[in-house]
N, C-alpha and C positions, 0 to 999 in steps of 0.2 A: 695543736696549732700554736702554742704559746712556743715551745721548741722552734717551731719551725719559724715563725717567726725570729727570733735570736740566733738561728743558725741560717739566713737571709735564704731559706725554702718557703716560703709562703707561695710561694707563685706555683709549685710544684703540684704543693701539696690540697691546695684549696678545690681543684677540680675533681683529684681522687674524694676527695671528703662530699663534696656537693653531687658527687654522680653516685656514690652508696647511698646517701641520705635519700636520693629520689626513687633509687630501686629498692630499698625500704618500705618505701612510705604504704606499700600495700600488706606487708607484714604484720600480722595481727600482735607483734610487740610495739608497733609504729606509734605511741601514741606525743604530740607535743607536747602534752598535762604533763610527762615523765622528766624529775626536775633534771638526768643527766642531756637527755634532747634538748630537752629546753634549755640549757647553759649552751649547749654548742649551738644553737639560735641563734644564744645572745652573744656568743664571742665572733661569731660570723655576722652578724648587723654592726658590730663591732667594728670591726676588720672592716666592713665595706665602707661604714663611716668616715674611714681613716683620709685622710688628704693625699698623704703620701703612697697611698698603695695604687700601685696602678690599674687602668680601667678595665685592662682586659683581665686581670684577677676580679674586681668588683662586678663584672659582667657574668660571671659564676656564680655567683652567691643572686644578685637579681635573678638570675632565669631559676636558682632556687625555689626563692622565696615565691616570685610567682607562677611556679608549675605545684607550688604546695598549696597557695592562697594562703599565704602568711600574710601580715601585715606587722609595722614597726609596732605597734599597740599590742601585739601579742607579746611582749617582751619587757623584760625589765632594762635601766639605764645603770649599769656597773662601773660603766668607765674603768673596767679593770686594766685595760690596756692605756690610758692614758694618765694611768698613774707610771706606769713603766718606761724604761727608754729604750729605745731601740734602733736598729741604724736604719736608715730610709732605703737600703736597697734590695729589698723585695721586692 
């Protein structure tokens, strides 16, 4: 995701990522506790946080979260990505 972001795919790439992670989610390796799931949680809450991404990318990531019952409290605050720069045209 960080790639793709830098290489201005984010828009591309976020709905292949959110439509495995859902057909996933019945796999019995599926678990959130798993800290690599869980980092790509957190850079997708991340991502959808972001001001400049736009909504129908952010609209991905929400029907995520709520077809999993996630919640922003499942998740740690890294701001990994706002340590970064990057260009606004994703």
């Amino acid at each position: 995701m960080i790639k793709a972001i830098e290489n201005n795919k984010l828009k591309r790439i976020i709905p292949i990522i959110c439509t495995i992670l859902l057909l996933v989610e019945k796999s019995s390796l599926f678990n959130i506790k798993v800290p690599y799931i869980n980092s790509l949680f957190d850079l997708l809450k991340e991502i959808r946080n972001l001001e400049w991404i736009p909504n129908d990318t952010k609209v991905y990531i929400e029907v995520l979260f709520n077809e999993l019952k996630i919640r922003d409290n499942h998740f740690h605050n890294f701001n990994y990505l706002a340590k970064m720069k990057f260009s606004k045209n994703n």
